[in-house]
N, CA and C of each residue as an Amber inpcrd file, in Angstrom:
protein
   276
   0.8480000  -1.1740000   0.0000000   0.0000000   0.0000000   0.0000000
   0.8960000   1.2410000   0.0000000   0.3680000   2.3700000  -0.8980000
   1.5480000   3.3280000  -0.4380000  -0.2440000   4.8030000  -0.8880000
   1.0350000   5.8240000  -0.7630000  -0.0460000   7.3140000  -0.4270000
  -1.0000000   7.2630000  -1.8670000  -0.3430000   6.8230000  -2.9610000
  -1.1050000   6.8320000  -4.5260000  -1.9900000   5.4760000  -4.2580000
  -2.1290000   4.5370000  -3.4190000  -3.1350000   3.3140000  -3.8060000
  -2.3430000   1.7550000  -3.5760000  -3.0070000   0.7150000  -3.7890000
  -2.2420000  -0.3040000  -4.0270000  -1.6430000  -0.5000000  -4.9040000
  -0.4050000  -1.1110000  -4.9110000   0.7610000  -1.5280000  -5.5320000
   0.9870000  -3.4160000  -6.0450000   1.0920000  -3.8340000  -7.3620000
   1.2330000  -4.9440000  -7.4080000   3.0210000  -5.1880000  -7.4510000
   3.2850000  -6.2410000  -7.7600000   4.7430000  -6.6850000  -8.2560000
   4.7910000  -6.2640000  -9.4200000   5.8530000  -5.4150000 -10.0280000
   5.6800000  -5.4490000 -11.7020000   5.1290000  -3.9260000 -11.9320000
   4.4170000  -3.0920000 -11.1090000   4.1740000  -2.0470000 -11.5040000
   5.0460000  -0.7030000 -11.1340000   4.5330000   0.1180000 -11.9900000
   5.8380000   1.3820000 -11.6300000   5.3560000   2.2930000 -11.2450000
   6.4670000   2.5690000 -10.6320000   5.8900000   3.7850000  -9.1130000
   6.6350000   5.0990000  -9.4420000   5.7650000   6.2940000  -9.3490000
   6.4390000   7.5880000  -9.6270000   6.6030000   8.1020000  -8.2830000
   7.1260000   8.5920000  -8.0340000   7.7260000   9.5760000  -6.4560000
   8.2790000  10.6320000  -6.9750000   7.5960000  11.3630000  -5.7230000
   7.7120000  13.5300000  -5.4590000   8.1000000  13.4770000  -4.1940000
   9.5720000  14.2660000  -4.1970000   9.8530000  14.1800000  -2.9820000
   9.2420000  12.9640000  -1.4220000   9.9020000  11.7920000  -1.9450000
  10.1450000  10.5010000  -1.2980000   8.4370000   9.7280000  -1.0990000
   7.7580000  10.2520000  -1.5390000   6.1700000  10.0380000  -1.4840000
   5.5590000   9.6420000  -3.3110000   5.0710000   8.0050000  -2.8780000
   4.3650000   8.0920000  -4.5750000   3.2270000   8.2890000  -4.4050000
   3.3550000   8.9200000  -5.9850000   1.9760000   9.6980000  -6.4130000
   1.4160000   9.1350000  -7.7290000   2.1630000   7.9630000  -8.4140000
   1.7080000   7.2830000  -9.4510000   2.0220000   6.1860000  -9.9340000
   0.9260000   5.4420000  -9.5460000   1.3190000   3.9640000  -9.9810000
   0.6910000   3.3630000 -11.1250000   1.2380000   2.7100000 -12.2360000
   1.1080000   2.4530000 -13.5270000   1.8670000   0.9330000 -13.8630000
   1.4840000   0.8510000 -15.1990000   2.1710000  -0.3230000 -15.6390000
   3.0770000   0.2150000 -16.9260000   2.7800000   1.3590000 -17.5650000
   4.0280000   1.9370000 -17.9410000   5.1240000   3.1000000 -17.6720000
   6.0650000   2.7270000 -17.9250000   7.7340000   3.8560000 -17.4140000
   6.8550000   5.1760000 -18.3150000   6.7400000   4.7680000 -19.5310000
   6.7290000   6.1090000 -20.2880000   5.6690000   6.9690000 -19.5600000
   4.4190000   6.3310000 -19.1910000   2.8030000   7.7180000 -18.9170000
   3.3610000   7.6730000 -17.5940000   4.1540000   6.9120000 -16.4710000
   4.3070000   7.2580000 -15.5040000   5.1500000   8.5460000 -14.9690000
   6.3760000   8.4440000 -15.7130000   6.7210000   9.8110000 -15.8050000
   6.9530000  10.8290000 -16.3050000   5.6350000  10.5030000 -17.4010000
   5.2650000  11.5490000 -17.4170000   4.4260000  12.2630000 -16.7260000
   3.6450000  11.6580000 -15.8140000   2.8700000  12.5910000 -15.2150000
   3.3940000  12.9240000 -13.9930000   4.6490000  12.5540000 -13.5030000
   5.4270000  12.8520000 -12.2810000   5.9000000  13.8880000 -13.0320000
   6.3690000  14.2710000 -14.4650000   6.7860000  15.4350000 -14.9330000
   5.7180000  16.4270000 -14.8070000   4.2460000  16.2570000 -15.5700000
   3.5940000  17.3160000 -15.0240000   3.4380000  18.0290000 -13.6580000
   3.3540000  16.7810000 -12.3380000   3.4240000  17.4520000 -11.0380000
   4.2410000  18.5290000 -10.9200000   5.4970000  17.9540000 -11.7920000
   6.7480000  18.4980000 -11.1960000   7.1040000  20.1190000 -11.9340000
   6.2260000  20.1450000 -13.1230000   5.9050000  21.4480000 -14.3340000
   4.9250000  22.3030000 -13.3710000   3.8520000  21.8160000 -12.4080000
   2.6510000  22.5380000 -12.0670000   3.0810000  23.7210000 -11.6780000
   4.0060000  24.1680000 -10.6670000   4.2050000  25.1440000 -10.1410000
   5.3160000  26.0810000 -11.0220000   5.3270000  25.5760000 -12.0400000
   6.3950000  26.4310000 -12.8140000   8.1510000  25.8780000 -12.9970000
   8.9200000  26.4530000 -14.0860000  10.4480000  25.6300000 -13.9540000
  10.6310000  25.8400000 -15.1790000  11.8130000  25.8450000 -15.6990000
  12.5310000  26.4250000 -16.9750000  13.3460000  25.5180000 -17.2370000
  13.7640000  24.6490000 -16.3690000  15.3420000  23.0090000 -16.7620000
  14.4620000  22.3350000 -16.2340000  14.0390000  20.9290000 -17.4420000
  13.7830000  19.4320000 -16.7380000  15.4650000  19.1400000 -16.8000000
  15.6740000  17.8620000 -15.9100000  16.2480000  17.3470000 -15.9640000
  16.5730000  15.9290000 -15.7960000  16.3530000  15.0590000 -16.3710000
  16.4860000  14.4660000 -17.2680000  17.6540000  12.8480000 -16.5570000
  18.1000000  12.5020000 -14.9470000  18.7610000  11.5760000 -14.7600000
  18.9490000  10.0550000 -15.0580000  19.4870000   9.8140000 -16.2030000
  19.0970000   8.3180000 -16.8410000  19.7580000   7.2850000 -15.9910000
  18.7530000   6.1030000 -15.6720000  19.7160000   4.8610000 -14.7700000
  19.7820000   3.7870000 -15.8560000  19.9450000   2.8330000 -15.3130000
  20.7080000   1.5280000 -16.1690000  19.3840000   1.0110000 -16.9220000
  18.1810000   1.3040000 -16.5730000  16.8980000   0.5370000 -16.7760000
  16.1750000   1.5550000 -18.0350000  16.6150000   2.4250000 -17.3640000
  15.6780000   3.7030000 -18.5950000  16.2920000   3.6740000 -20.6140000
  15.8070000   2.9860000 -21.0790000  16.0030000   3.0700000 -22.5090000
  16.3760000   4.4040000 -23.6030000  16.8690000   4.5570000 -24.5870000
  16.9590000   5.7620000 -25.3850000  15.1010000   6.3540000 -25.8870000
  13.8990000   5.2030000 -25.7870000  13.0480000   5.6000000 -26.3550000
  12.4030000   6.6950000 -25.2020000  12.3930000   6.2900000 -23.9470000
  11.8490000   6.4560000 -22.9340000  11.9850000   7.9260000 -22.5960000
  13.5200000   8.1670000 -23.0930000  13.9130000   9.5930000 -22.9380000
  12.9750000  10.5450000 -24.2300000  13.6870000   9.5510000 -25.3780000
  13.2680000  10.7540000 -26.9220000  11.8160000  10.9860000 -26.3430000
  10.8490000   9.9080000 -26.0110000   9.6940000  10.1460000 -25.7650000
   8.9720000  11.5700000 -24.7730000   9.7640000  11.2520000 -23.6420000
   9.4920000  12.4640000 -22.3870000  10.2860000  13.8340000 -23.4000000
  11.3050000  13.6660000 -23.9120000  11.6330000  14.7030000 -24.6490000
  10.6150000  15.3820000 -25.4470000  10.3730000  15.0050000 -26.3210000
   9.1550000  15.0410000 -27.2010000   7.9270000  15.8140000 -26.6860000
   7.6470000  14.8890000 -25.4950000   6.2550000  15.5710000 -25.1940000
   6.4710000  16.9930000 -24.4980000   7.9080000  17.2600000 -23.6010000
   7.9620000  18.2740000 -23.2800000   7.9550000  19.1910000 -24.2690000
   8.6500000  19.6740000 -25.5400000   8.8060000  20.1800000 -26.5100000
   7.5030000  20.4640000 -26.9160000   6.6000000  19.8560000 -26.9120000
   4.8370000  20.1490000 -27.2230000   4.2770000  20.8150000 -26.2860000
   4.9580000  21.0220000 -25.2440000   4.0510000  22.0200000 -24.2610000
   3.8680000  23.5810000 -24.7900000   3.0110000  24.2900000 -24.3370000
   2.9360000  25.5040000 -24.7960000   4.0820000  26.6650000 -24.2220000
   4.4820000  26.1890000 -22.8310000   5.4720000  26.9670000 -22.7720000
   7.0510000  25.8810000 -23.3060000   7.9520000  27.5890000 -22.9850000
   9.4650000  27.2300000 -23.4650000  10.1060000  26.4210000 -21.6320000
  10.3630000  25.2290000 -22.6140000  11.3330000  24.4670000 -20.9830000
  12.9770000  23.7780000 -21.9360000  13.7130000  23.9930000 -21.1640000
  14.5430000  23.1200000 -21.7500000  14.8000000  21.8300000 -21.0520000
  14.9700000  21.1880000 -21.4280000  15.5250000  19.2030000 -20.6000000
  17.0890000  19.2580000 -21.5290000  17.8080000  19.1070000 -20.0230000
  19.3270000  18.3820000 -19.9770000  19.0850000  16.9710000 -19.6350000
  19.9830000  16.5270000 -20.0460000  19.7590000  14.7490000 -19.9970000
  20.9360000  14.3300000 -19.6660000  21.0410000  13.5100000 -18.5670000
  22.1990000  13.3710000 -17.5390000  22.5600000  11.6650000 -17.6150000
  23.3870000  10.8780000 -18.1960000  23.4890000   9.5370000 -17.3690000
  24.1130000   9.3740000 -16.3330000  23.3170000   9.0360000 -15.3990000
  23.6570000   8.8530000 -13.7630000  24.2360000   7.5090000 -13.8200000
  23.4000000   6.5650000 -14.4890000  24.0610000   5.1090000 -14.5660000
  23.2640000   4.1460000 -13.0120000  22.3280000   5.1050000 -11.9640000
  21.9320000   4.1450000 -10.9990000  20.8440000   3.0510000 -10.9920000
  21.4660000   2.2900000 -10.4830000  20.3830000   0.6030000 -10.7410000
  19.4830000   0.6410000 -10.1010000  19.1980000   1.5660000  -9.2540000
  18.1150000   1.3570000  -8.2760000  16.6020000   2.3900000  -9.4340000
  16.8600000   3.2510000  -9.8440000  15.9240000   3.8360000 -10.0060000
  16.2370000   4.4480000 -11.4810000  15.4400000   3.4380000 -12.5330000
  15.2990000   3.8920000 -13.8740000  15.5130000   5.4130000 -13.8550000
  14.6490000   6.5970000 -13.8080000  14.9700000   7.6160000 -13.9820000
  14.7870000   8.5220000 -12.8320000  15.5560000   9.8480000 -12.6050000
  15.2970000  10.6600000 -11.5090000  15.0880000  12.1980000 -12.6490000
  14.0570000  12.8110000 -11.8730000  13.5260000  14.2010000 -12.1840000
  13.9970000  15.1500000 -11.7220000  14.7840000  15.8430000 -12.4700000
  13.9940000  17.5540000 -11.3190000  14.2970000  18.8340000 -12.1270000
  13.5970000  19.4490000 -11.6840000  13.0500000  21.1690000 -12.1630000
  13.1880000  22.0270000 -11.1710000  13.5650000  23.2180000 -12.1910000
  14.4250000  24.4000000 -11.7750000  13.6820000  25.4650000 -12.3060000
């Protein structure tokens, strides 16, 4: 059980500051919508921390959709390389 609902084996969990807020069965809509949380209050740099699990599509993809927003954001894209956690967020 966590603050977003029940959790199976196999599903993916988005976290905001150490608390999840979205649980899904895909990487890609999951964070993306940990990106919108993280857009709500405003920010000019995504950024973009790739781990060992996160794929090249996963990125072009979140890339992509940011680029379609109506405002101007830029995303730096970082390989961190950590095994624990496909990708890490944050905005500036």
């Amino acid at each position: 059980m966590t603050p977003a609902g029940r959790c199976q084996p196999g599903d993916v969990l988005g976290a905001v500051q150490g608390d999840v807020v979205v649980i899904g069965t895909s990487m890609a809509e999951v964070a993306w919508q940990v990106v919108e949380r993280l857009l709500t209050p405003g920010g000019e740099l995504l950024t973009l921390i790739r781990g060992l699990a996160a794929d090249d599509k996963l990125l072009t993809d979140l890339t992509a959709r940011v680029r379609q927003m109506s405002r101007p954001l830029e995303v730096e894209i970082v390989n961190g390389g950590q095994p624990g956690y496909p990708l890490l967020l944050g905005v500036e």
